[in-house]
N, C-alpha and C positions, 0 to 999 in steps of 0.2 A: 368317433368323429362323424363319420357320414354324412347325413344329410343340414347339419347345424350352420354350415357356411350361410342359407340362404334365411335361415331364421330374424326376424326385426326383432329387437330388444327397444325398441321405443313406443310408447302409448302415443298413441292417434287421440288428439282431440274432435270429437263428433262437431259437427257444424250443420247441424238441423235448423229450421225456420223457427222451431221454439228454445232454441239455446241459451241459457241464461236467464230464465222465466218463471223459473220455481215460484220466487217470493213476488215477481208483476203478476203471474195471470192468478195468482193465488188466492183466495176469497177473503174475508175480510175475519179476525174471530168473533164467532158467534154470528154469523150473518152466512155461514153454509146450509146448501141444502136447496129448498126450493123458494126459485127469485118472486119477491113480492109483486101481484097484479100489476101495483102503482106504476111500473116497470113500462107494462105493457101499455095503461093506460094514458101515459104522456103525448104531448101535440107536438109533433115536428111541422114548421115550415120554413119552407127556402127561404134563406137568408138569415137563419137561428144562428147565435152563434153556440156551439155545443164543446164540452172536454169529451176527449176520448180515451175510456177506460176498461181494456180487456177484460173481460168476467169467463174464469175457468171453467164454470158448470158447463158454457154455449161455446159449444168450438167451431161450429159454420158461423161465418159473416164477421170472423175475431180480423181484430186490427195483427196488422205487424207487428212485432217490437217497439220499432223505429218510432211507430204511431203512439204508442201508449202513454197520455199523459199529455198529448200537446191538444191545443185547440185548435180549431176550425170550423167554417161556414157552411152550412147547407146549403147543397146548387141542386141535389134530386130526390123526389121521395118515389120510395116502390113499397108494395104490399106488406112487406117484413122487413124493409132495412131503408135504410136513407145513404144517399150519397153527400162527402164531406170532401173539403177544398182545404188542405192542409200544407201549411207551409216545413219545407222538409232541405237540410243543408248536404249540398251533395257536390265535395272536392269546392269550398269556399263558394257555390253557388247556392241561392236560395231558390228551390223552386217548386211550384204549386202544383201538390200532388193530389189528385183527387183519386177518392177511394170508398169505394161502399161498404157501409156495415151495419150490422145486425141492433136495433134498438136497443139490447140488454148493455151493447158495446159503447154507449152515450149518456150522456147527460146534460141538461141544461146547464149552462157557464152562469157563473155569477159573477162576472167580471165587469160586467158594466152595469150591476146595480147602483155602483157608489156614486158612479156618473150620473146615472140618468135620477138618482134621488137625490144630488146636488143641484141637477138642471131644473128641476122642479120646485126647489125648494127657494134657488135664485130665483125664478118667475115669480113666484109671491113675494119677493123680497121687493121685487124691480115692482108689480105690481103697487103694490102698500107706496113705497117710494112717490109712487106718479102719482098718487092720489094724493100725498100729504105733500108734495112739490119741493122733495129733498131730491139729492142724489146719495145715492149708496154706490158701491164700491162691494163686485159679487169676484175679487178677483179672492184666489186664495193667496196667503200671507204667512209666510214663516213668523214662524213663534220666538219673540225677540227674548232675550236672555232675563234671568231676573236679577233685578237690580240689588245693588249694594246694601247688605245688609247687618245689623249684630245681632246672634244669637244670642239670647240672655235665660242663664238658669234660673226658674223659678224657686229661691229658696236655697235652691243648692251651692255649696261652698265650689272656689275654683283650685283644684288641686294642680299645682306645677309637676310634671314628672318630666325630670332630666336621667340620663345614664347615673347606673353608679359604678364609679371607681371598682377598676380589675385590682385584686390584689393576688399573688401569685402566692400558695400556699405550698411550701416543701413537705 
């Protein structure tokens, strides 16, 4: 017997800053190894809006957890990393985390291209419009159902199929 009274029989879960990380900070397949230039060669300026996406190769200037995968604005640039204004939910509070990280850690959002290639696409719309002295209508418009129709076979016979009668076989 001796010394087993003070023995644990329970596993401890580790609770490290990368816990749970395996398959986020993991690299992409077939895109291991070393991060393309293009990486390096991107324009940040204050006010970008940017996704935030941990890359495993660069472990200085790596987001949180928490951070990986949300978006946010640029408020600071430095020589190797940009500062980022992230909105972050803490006990039903939303509140604006700012946090620096390393360029490999970013990418440009494409979240307001669809915008700003509709806002542009209105303008010529509204333009054209005031020149030919119509009004248009740049709002968007759900897509009304389609109307009542019969489908007709070309050539083909219409075959009725109803149930057929159970008969119970001894």
């Amino acid at each position: 017997h001796g010394k087993q009274w003070y023995q644990r029989r329970v596993a401890i879960t580790a609770g490290g800053k990368r816990r749970g990380t395996r398959d986020m900070f993991a690299r992409d397949f077939r895109k291991r190894g070393m991060i393309p230039l293009s990486t390096y060669m991107k324009t940040y300026r204050i006010g970008d809006i940017v996704d935030i996406k941990g890359c495993g190769t660069v472990t200085s200037g790596m987001p949180y957890k928490a951070y990986h995968g949300k978006t946010g604005r640029v408020f600071n640039i430095a020589k190797r990393a940009v500062g980022v204004i992230v909105n972050k939910k803490v006990r039903g509070k939303i509140l604006a985390k700012r946090i620096n990280l390393r360029i490999e850690h970013i990418n440009h959002s494409k979240c307001r291209d669809d915008f700003l290639n509709r806002v542009k696409k209105n303008e010529l719309v509204k333009k054209e419009a005031k020149a030919s002295g119509t009004f248009v209508c740049t709002k968007r418009a759900p897509v009304n159902p389609r109307t009542s129709h019969t489908v007709k076979g070309k050539g083909i016979v219409v075959e009725e199929v109803c149930p057929i009668r159970y008969e119970f076989i001894a």
